[in-house]
MARLUMBA-318307 format. One record per residue: residue in three letters; z, y, x of N, C-alpha, C in turn. Coordinates in steps of 0.2 Angstrom, whole numbers, plus 5000, padded with zeros to 4 digits. Each point is the difference from the previous one (the first is absolute). Last residue first. Example, Ala and Ser with C-alpha at 12.3 -4.5 7.8 and 13.67 -1.06 7.14 Angstrom:
! residues 2
SER503549895064500150065004500350054996ALA500049725002500050064996500050065004
***
This chain:
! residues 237
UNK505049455023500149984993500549984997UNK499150085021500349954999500549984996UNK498750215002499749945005500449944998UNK501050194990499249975000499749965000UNK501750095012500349964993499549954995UNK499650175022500349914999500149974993UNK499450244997499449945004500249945003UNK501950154991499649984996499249965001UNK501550095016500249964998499849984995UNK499050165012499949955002500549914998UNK499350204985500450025004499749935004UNK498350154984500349935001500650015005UNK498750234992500149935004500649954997UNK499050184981500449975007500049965004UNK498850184976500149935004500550005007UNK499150104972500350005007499949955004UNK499150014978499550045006500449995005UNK501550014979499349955001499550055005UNK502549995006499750024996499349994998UNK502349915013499550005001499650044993UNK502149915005499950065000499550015000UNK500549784996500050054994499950075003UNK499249795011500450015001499950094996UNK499549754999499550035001500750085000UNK500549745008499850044994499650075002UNK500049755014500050075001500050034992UNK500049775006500650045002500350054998UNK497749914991500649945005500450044999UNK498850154989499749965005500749935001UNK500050194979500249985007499549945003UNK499650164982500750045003500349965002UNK497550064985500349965007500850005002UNK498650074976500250035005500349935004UNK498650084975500349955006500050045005UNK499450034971500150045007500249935005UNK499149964981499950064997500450035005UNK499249724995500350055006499950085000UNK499349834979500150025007500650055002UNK499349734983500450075004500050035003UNK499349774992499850094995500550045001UNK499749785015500750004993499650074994UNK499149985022499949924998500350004994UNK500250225010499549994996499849914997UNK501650055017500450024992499350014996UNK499649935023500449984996500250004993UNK498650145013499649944998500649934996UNK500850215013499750034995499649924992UNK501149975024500450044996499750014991UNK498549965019500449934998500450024995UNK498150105013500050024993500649964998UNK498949895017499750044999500550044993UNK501549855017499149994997499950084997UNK502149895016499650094998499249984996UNK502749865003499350005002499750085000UNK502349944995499949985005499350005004UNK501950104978499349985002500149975008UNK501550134979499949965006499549955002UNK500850214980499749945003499949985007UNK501350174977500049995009499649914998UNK500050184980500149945003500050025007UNK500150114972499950025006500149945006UNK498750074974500749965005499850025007UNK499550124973499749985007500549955003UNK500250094977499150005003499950005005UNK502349934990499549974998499150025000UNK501749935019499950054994499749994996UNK501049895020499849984998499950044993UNK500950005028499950034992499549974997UNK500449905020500750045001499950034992UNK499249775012499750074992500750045001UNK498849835020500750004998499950064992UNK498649795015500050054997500950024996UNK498549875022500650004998499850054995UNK498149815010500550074999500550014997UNK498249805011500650034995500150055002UNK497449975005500749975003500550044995UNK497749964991500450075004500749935004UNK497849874990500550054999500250065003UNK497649915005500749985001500650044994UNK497550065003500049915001500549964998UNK499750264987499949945007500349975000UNK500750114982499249995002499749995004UNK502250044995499750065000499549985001UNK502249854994499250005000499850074999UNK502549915010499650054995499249995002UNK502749875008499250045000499550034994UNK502749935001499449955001499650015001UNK501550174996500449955006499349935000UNK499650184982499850005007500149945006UNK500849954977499050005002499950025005UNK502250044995500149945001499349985002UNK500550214992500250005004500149915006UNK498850084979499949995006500350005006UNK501049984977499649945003499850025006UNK500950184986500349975008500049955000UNK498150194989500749934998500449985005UNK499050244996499649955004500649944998UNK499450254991500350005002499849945006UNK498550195001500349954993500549945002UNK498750135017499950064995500349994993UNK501149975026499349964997500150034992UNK500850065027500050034993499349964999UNK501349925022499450044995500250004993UNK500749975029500450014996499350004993UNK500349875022499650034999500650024993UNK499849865024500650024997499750044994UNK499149805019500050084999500350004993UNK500249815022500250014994499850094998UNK499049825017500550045002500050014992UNK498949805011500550014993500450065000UNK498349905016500750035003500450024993UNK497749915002500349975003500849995002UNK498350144991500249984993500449925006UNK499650275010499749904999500549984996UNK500850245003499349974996499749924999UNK501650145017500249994992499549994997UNK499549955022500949964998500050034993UNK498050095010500149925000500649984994UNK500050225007499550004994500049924997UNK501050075025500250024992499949974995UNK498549985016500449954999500450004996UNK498650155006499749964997500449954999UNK500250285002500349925006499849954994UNK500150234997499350015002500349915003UNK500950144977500149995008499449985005UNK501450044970499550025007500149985007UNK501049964974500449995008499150035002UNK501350034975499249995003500249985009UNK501550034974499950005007499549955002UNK499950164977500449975003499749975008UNK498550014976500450055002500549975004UNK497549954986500649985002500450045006UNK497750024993500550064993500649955002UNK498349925012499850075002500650044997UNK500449765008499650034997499950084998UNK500849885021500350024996499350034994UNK500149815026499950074994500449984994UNK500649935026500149994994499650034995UNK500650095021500049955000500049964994UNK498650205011500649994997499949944998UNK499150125020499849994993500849994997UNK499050125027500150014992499849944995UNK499050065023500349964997500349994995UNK499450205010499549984996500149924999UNK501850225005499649945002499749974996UNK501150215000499550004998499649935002UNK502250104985499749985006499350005003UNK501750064979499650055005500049955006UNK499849944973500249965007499950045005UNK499250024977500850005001500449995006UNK497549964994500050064999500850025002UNK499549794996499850015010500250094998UNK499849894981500949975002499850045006UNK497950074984500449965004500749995002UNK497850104983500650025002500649935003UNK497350055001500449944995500750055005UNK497950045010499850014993500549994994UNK499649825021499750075000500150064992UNK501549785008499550034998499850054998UNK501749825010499850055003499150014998UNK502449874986499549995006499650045000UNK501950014983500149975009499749995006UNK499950174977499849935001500350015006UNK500850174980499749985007500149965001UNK501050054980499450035000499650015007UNK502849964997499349994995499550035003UNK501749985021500050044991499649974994UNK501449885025499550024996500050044994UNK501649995020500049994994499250024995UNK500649925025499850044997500349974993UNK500349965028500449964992499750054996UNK499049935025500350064997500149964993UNK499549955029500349964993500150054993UNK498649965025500350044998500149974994UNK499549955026499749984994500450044997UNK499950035023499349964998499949994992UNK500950215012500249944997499649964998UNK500150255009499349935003500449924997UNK499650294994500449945000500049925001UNK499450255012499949964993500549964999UNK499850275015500249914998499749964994UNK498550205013500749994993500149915001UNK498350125017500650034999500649994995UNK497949875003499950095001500650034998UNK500849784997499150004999499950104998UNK502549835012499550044995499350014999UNK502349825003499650005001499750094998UNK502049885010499950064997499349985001UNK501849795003499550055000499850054998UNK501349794992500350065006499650065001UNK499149784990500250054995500650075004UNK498149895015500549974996500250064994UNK497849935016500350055000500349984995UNK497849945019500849984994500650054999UNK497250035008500550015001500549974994UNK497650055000500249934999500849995005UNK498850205000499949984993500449925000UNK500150185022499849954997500249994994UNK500550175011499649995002499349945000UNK502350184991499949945001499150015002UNK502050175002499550004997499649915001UNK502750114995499549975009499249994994UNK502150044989499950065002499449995005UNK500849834987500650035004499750035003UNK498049944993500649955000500550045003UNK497650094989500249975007500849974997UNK497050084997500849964999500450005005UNK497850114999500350044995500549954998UNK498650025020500750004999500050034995UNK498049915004500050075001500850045001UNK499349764999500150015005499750065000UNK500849924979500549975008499650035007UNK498650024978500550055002500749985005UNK498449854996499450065003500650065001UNK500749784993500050015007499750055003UNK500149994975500750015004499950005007UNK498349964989499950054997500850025002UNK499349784998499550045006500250075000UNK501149874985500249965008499750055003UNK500150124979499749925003500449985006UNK501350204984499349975003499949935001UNK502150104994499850075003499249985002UNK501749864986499550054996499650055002UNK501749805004500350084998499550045000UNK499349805010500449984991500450065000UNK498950055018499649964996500349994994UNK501550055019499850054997499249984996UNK501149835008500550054997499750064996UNK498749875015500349964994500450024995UNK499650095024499450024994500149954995UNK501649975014500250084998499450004996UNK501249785004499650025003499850094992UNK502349835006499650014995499350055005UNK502449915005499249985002499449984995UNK502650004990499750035007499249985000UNK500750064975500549935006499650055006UNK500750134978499449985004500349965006
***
């Protein structure tokens, strides 16, 4: 968290209430900083500081980075009734998303966070960050594509795909196995590819962002902070 940050802003985007609803308990003392009961809500207060809310420390970092290894079978956006990524996360801040979705039966690394900017840098199709994707296709596949891909792929929009790299680690004869390289995130893309050819996607998984690989100890559902060196690295691509 950078310096002079204001305290009901903090505690707001961490989930303890409204602006109004914090000043009401700010001046029942139920905050206080380095042990001193604060008096004022709109007090600054750095990542040094002991925040607590009724006695228990929080965590008052303004932003939060987690590396999940998504499982099958849960979405990445927050809905009621739908087994969620959020479900995987003990946090309780209500800024939460995830950077990127993962279709629901796609498997591997998912980044969480609550910083808009983040999100920015690896996603605008502005920044050409590179995602890594591993898939089980259900028949073999010729090694022409590999050359169709690098020139774009009609998935039925406006545009082609921008070039992709396709590499056929196995090529059996009832399944093949591939690493893809991408840059874009359209709807389905992965998937919408190989169906342009009569192929589908019969498992896929994420396992690198730009940089960042998706890191093997990780079990599906587990997760981990981000290192601060892996958020630089990130950030600048």
């Amino acid at each position: 968290m950078g310096s002079n940050i204001r305290l009901d802003k903090i505690l707001s985007n961490l989930g303890y209430g409204t602006r109004s609803e914090i000043k009401k308990a700010v001046k029942k003392g139920a905050v206080t900083v380095n042990g001193i009961v604060v008096k004022s809500p709109e007090q600054k207060v750095s990542s040094d500081d002991v925040i607590a809310y009724e006695g228990r420390i929080i965590d008052s970092r303004e932003h939060v980075y987690y590396m999940l290894n998504k499982p099958s079978g849960c979405i990445t956006a927050k809905e009621e009734g739908c087994d969620t990524v959020f479900g995987y996360i003990d946090d309780g801040r209500k800024g939460l998303f995830a950077v990127g979705r993962l279709d629901k039966d796609t498997e591997g690394l998912l980044l969480i966070t609550d910083d808009g900017e983040f999100d920015h840098r690896l996603m605008s199709p502005a920044h050409h960050v590179e995602k890594e994707y591993e898939a089980v296709i259900d028949a073999p596949i010729d090694e022409n594509l590999i050359e169709l891909f690098s020139e774009g792929v009609d998935i039925g929009d406006e545009k082609l795909t921008k070039p992709a790299k396709l590499v056929i680690l196995e090529n059996a004869n009832e399944r093949c196995l591939i690493r893809l390289y991408i840059t874009e995130r359209r709807y389905h893309q992965v998937k919408r590819m190989f169906e342009a050819f009569s192929r589908k996607v019969v498992a896929l998984k994420r396992i690198r962002i730009g940089a960042l690989a998706l890191d093997e100890s990780l079990k599906p559902g587990e997760y981990r902070e981000l290192t601060d060196e892996e958020i630089e690295l990130l950030m600048k691509g």
